[in-house]
C-alpha positions as CSV (number, residue, x, y, z in Angstrom):
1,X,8.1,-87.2,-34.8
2,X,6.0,-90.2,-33.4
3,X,6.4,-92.6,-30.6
4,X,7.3,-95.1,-33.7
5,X,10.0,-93.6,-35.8
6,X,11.6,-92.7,-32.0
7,X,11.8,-96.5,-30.8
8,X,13.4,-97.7,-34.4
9,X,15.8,-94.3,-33.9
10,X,16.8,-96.2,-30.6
11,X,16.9,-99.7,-31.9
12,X,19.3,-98.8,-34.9
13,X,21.3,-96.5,-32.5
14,X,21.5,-99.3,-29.9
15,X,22.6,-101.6,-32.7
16,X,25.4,-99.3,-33.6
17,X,27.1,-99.1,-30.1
18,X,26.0,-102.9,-28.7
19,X,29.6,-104.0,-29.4
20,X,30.7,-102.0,-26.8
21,X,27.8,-102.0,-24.2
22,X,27.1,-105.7,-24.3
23,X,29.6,-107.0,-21.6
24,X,32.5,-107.7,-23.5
25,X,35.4,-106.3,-22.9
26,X,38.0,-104.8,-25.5
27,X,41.3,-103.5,-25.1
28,X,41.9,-99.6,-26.0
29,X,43.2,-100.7,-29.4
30,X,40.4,-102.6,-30.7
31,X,37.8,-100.0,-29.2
32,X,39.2,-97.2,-31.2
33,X,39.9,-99.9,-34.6
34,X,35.5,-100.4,-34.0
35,X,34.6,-96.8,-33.7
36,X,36.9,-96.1,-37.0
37,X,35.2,-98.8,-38.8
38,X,31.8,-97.6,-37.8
39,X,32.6,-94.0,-38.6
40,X,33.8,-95.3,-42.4
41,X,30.5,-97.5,-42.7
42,X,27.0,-96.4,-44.3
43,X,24.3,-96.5,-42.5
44,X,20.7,-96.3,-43.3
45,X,19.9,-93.7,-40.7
46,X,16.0,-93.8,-39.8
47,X,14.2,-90.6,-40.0
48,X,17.4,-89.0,-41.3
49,X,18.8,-87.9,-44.9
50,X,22.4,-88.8,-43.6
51,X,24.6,-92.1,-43.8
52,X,27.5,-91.6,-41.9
53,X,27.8,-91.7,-37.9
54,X,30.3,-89.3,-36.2
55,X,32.8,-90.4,-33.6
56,X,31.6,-87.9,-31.0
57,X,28.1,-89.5,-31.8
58,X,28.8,-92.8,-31.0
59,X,30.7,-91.9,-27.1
60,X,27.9,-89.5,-26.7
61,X,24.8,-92.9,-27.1
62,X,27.4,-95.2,-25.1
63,X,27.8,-92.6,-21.9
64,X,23.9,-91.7,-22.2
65,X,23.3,-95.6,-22.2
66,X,25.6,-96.8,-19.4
67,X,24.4,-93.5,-17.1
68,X,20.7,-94.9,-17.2
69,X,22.0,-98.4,-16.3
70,X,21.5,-99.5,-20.0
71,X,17.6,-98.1,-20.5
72,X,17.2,-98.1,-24.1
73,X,14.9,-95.3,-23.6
74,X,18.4,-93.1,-23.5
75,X,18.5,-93.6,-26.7
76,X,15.4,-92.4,-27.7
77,X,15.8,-88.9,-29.5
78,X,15.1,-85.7,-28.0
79,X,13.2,-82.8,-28.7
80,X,14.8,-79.5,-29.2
81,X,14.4,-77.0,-26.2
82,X,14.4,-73.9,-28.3
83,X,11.6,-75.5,-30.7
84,X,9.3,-72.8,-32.1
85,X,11.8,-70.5,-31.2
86,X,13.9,-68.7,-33.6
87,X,17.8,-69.0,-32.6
88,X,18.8,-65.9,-34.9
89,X,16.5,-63.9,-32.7
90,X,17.7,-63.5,-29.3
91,X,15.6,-62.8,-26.3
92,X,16.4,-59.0,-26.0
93,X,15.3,-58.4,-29.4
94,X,12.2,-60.6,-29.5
95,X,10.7,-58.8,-26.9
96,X,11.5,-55.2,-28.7
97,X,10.0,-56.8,-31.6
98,X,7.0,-58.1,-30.1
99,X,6.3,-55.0,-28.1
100,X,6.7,-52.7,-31.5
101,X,4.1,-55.1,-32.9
102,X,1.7,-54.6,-30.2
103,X,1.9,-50.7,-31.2
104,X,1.7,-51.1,-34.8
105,X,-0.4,-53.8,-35.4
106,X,-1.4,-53.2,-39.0
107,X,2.4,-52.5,-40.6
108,X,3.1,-55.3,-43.1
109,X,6.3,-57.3,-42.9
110,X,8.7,-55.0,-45.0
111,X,7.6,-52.1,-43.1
112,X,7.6,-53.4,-39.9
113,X,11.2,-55.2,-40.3
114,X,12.3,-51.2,-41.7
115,X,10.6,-49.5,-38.6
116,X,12.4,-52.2,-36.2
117,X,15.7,-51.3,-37.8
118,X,15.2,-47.7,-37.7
119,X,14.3,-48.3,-33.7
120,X,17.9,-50.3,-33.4
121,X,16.0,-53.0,-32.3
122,X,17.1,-55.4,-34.8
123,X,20.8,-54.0,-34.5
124,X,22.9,-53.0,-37.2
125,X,25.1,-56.4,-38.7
126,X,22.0,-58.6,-37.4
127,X,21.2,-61.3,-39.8
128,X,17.6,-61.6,-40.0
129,X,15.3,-62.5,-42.8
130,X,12.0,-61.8,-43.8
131,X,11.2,-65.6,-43.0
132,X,12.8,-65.6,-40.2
133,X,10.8,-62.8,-38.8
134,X,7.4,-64.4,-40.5
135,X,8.1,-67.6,-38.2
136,X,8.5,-65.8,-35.2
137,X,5.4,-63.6,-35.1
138,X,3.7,-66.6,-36.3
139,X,4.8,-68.2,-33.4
140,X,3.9,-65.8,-31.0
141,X,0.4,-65.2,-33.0
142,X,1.2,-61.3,-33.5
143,X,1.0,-61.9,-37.0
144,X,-2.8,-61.9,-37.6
145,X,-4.3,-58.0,-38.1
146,X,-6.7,-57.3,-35.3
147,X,-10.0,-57.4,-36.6
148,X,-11.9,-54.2,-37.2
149,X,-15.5,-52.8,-35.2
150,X,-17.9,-53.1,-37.6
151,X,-18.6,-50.6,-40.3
152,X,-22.0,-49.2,-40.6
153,X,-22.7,-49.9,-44.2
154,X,-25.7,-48.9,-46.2
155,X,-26.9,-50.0,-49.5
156,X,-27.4,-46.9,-52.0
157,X,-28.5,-46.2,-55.2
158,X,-28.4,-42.7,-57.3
159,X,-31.7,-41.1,-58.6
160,X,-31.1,-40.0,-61.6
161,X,-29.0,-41.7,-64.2
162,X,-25.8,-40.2,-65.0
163,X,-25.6,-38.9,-61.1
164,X,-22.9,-41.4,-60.2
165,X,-20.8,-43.7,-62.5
166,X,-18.4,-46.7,-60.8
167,X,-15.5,-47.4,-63.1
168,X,-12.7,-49.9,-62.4
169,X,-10.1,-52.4,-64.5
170,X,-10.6,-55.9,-64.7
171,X,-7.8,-58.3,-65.4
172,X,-8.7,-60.0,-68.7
173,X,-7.6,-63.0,-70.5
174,X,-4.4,-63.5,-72.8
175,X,-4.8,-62.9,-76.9
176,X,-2.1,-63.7,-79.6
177,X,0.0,-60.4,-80.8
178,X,2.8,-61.4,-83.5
179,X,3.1,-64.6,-82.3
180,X,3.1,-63.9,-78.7
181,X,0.5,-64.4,-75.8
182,X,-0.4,-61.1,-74.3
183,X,-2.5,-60.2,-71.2
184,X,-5.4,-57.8,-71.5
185,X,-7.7,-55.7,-69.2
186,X,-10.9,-54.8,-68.7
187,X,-11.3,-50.9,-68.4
188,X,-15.3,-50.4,-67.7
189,X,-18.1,-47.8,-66.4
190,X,-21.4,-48.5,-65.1
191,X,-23.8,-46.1,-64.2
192,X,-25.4,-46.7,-61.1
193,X,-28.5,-45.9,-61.1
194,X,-29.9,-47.6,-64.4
195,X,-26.6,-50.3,-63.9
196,X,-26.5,-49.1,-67.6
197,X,-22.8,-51.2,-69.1
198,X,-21.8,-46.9,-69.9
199,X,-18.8,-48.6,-71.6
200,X,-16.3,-51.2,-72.1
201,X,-13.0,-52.7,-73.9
202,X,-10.0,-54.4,-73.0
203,X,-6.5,-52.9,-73.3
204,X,-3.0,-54.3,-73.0
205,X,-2.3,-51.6,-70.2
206,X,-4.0,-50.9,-67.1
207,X,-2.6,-47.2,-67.4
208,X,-3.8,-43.8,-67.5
209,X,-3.4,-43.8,-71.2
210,X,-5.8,-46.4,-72.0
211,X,-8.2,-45.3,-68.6
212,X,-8.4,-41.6,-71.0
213,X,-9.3,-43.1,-74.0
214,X,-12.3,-45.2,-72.6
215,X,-13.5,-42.5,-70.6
216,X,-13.8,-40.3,-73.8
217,X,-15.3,-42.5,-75.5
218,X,-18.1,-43.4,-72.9
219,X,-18.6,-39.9,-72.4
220,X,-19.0,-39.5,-76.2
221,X,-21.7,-42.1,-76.0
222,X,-23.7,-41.8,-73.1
223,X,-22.9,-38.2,-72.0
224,X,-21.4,-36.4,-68.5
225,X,-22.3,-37.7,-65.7
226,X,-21.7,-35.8,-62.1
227,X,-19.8,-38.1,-59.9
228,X,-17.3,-40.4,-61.0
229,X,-16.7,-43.5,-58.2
230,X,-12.6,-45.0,-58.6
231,X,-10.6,-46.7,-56.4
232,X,-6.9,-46.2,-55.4
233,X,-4.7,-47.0,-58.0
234,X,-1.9,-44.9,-59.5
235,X,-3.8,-44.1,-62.8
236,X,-7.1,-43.3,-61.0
237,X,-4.9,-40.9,-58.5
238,X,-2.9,-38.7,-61.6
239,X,-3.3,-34.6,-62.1
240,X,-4.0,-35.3,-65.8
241,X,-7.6,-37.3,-64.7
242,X,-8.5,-34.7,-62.1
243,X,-7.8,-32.1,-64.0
244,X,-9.8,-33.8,-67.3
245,X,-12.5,-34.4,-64.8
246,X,-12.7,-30.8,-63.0
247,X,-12.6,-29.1,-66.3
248,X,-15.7,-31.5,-67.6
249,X,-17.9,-30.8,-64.4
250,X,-17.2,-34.1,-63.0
251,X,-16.7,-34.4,-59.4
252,X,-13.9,-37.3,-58.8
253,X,-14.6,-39.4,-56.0
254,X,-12.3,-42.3,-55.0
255,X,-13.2,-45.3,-52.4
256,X,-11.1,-46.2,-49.5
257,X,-8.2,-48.1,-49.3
258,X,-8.7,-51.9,-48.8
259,X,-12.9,-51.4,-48.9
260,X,-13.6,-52.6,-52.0
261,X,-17.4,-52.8,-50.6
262,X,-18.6,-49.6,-51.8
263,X,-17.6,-50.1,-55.3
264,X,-20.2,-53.4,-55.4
265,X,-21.9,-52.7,-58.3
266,X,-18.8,-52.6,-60.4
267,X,-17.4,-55.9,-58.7
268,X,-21.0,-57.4,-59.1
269,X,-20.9,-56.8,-63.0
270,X,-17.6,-58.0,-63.7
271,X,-18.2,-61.2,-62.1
272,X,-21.1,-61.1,-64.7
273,X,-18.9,-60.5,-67.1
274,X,-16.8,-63.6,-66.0
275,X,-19.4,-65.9,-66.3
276,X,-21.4,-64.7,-69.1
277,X,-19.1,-63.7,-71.7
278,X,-15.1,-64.8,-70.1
279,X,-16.6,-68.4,-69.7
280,X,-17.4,-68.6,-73.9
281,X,-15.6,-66.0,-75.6
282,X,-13.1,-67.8,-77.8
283,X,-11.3,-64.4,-79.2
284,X,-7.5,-65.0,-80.2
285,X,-7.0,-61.2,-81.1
286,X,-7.2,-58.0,-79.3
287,X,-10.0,-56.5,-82.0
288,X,-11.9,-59.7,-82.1
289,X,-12.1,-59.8,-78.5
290,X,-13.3,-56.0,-78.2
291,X,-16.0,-56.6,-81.0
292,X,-17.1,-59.7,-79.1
293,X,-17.8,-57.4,-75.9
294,X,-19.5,-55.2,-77.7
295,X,-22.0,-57.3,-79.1
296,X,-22.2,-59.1,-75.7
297,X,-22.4,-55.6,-73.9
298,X,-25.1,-54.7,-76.2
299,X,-27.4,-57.4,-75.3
300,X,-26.5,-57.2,-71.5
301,X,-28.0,-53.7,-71.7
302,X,-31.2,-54.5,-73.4
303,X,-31.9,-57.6,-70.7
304,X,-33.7,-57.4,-67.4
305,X,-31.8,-56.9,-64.4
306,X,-32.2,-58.8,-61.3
307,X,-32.8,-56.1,-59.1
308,X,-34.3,-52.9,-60.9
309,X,-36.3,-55.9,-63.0
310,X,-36.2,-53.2,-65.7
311,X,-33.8,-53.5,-68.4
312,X,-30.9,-50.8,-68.4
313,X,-31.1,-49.0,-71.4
314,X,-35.0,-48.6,-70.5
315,X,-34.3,-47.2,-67.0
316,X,-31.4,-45.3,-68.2
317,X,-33.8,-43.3,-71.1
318,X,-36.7,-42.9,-68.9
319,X,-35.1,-39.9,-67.5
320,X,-33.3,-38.6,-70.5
321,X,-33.6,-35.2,-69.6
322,X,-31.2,-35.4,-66.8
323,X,-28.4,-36.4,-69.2
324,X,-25.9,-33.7,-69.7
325,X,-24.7,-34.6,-73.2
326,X,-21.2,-33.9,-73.9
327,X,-19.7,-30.9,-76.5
328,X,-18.2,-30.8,-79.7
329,X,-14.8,-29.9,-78.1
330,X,-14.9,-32.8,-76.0
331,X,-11.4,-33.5,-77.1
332,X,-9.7,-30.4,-76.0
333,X,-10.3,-31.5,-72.2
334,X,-8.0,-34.4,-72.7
335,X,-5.3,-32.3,-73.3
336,X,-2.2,-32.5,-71.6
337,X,-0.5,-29.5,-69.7
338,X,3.3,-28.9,-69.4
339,X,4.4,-25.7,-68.4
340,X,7.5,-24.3,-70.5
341,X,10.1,-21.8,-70.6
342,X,10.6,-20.5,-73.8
343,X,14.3,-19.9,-74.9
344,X,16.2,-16.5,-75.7
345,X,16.0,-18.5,-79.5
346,X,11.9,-18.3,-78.7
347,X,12.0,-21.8,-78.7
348,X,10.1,-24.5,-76.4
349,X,11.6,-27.9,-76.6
350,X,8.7,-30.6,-75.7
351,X,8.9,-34.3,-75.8
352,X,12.1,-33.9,-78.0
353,X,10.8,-31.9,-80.1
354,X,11.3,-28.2,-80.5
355,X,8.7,-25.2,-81.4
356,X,8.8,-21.8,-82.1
357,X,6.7,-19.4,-79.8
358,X,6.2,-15.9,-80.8
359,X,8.7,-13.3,-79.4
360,X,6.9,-12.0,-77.1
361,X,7.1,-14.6,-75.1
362,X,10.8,-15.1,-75.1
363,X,11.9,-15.1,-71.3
364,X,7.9,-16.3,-70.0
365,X,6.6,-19.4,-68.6
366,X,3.7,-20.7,-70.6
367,X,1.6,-23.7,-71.0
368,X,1.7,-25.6,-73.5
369,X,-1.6,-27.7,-74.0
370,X,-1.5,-30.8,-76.2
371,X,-2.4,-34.7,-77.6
372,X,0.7,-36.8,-77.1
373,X,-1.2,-38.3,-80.7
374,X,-1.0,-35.3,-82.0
375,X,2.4,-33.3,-82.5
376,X,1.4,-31.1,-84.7
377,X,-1.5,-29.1,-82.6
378,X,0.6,-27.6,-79.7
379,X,-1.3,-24.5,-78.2
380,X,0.4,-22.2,-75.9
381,X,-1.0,-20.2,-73.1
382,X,-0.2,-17.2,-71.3
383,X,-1.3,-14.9,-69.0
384,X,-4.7,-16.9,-69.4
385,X,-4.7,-15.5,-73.2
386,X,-4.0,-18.2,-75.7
387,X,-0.8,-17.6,-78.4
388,X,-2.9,-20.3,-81.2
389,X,-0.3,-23.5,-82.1
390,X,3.3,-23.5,-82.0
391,X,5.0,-24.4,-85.4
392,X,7.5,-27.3,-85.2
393,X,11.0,-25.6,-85.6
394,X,12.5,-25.8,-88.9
395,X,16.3,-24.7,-88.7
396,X,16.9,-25.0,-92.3
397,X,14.0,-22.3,-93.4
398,X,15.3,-19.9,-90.3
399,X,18.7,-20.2,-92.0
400,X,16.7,-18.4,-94.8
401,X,14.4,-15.6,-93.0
402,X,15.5,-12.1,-92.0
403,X,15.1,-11.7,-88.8
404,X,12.7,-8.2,-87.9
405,X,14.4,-6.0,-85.4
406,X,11.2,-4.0,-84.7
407,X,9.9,-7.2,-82.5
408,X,12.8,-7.2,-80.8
409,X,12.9,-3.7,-79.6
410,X,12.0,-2.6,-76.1
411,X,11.7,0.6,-75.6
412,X,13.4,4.2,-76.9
413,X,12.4,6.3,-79.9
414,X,14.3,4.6,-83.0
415,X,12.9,6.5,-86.2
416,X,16.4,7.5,-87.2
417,X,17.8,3.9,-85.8
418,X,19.6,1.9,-88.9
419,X,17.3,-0.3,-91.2
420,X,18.3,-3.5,-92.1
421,X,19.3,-3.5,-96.3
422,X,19.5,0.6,-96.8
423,X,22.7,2.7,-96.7
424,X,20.9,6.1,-97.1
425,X,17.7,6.9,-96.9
426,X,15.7,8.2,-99.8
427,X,16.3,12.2,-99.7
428,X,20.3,11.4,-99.5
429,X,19.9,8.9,-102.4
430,X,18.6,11.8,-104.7
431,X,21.2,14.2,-104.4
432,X,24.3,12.0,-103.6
433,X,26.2,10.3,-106.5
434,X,26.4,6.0,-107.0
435,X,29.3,5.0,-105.5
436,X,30.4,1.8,-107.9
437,X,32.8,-0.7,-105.5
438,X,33.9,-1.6,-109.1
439,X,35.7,1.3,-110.2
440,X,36.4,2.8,-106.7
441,X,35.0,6.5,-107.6
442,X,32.2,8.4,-107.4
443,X,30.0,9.6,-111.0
444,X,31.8,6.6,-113.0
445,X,29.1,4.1,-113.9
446,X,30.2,3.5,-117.3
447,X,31.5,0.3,-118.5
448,X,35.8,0.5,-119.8
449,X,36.0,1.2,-122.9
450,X,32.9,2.9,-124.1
451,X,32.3,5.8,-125.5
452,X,31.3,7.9,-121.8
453,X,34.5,6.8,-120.5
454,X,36.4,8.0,-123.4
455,X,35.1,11.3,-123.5
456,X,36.6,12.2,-120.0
């Protein structure tokens, strides 16, 4: 507040209380009638939102007033004696909080306020805000992290293409889906030796779905490479990638948190990719946009590069025979694993679906490798053997199928057991007599009435 707005707060308030300060004197009556009257009024209030004057207001100006011997500087406002400090906060707990502060510096403002409450420094049925807490350690300038020593950083470079690729997802513009605005993202590789665009295409998920699907397909085009550079997030972090990844030969290496510097060369191309192909591209569809990049990544590859001053596809063949070109059966080490029991019924149930394993394996834990595309190709390993693919359970054609007892059997010698559909077996069948369930007695096959049946 300045020294202006505080002398027209003292002329309006000694304006309001001058009938009763100026000398003349008024019986107890007419004082109180006054005060009413000036209580009812409006009042444009400087520096103030409100129009009405309390009671207690108007004694408290008229004894500050008379105590000073009628200075109008008592009228002035005055400052606040707790400013800056936070009156939901008292003093026992402000100095627990700043002290757990000065221990744990770099906690952000959730954690900390759930560590200070797990320490019963802010006590249980204490009102405090996240705000509230922001304005006091901003006022006591314990909110700014202390900065770091200084990292010894060192620019690098692979020497052979293919050694080390940096991947990462950039956030991408919006395209029109039924109607709709939708966001997209950049998924991308880069080798970094050659700075070779490996491969790149926009997604409307940032998840470990879409992250699979354009690594197979820029392994498909430019190979294996040995090292693959990520940062922390939760697709980059899943047992399905480093698993993918192990099985391939590929070493996983992720950065670490909050040091985006060592991922450069990714964060140096995608800011290329802002400004040379964001700033124009004029794509309203997901597949227009994608075939758009590729033409654009196409000529960003066979263009000189600022640094190398070679153009990536040339540095990237010039050592050819360090690429590690990737298999036929590519697909199989993007399988998923799920591990199974399979049921005293020798069924598996998977994704809501059910299969049928082979008996052997009723009782075992097996794997069960598969496309979440691809329904239909469920293989099943066990024991490190492979079972082939499970059929998807039919329960109207196993209504229909006799079931064989010799797979179900154990151990014990059963060559005299009961087989399923005889009675006899063939040497009693020669020499015992048809029994008919028609007639009810043995040797009478003949139909009523005819001639055999007569004769006897």
């Amino acid at each position: 507040m300045d020294d202006e707005l505080k002398k027209r707060i003292a002329v309006f308030r000694y304006g309001v209380i001058a009938d009763f300060v100026g000398g003349r004197i008024l019986s107890h009556g007419e004082t109180k009638r006054l005060i009413r009257d000036k209580c009812v009024r409006k009042w444009e209030i400087p520096g103030s939102q409100r129009s009405s004057i309390s009671e207690s207001t108007i004694k408290e100006w008229i004894v500050r007033y008379r105590a000073t011997g009628n200075k109008l500087a008592s009228l002035y406002p005055k400052g606040r004696s707790d400013r800056g400090k936070s009156r939901v906060i008292g003093q026992e707990t402000a100095q627990g909080l700043l002290a757990l502060r000065k221990e744990l510096p770099e906690l952000t403002l959730p954690v900390f306020m759930r560590e200070a409450k797990q320490r019963k420094i802010i006590l249980p049925g204490m009102y405090v805000t996240y705000s509230t807490l922001y304005r006091f350690l901003q006022s006591e300038g314990m909110l700014k992290r202390p900065a770091s020593a200084a990292a010894d950083r060192r620019r690098f470079e692979a020497e052979y293409p293919n050694d080390l690729w940096q991947s990462d997802v950039m956030h991408g513009p919006y395209v029109e889906v039924e109607g709709k605005q939708r966001k997209t993202y950049l998924i991308a590789f880069i080798d970094d030796m050659s700075r070779l665009a490996v491969h790149g295409e926009f997604y409307f998920r940032e998840n470990l779905k879409s992250y699979l699907d354009a690594l197979r397909k820029a392994l498909q085009m430019r190979g294996i490479p040995r090292k693959l550079y990520l940062d922390n997030g939760p697709a980059f972090r899943s047992n399905h990638l480093q698993h993918t990844c192990a099985s391939l030969g590929i070493a996983l290496i992720h950065s670490r948190p909050y040091q985006p510097e060592g991922r450069g060369k990714i964060e140096r191309w995608f800011r290329t990719v802002r400004e040379g192909f964001l700033s124009t591209a004029d794509a309203k569809t997901l597949d227009k946009l994608n075939n758009s990049f590729g033409k654009w990544l196409t000529t960003y590859n066979h263009t000189s590069h600022s640094i190398t001053k070679e153009t990536p596809i040339k540095r990237f063949a010039a050592h050819i025979e360090c690429i590690r070109a990737a298999s036929g059966d590519i697909e199989d080490h993007f399988r998923r694993e799920s591990r199974r029991t399979v049921a005293k019924d020798r069924t598996i149930a998977l994704d809501g679906r059910l299969y049928e394993a082979p008996v052997d394996l009723i009782g075992k834990r097996v794997n069960l490798l598969y496309h979440e595309h691809d329904s239909a190709r469920v293989e099943i390993v066990y024991g490190g053997r492979t079972y082939g693919f499970a059929a998807m359970l039919d329960v109207n054609v196993n209504c229909r199928i006799k079931r064989g007892r010799e797979s179900l059997e154990i151990q014990g010698n059963n060559k005299d057991r009961y087989k399923g559909g005889k009675l006899f077996n063939d040497k009693e069948r020669s020499v015992r007599p048809a029994y008919s369930p028609r007639f009810g007695e043995a040797g009478r096959t003949g139909r009523p009435g005819s001639g055999e049946d007569k004769g006897k």
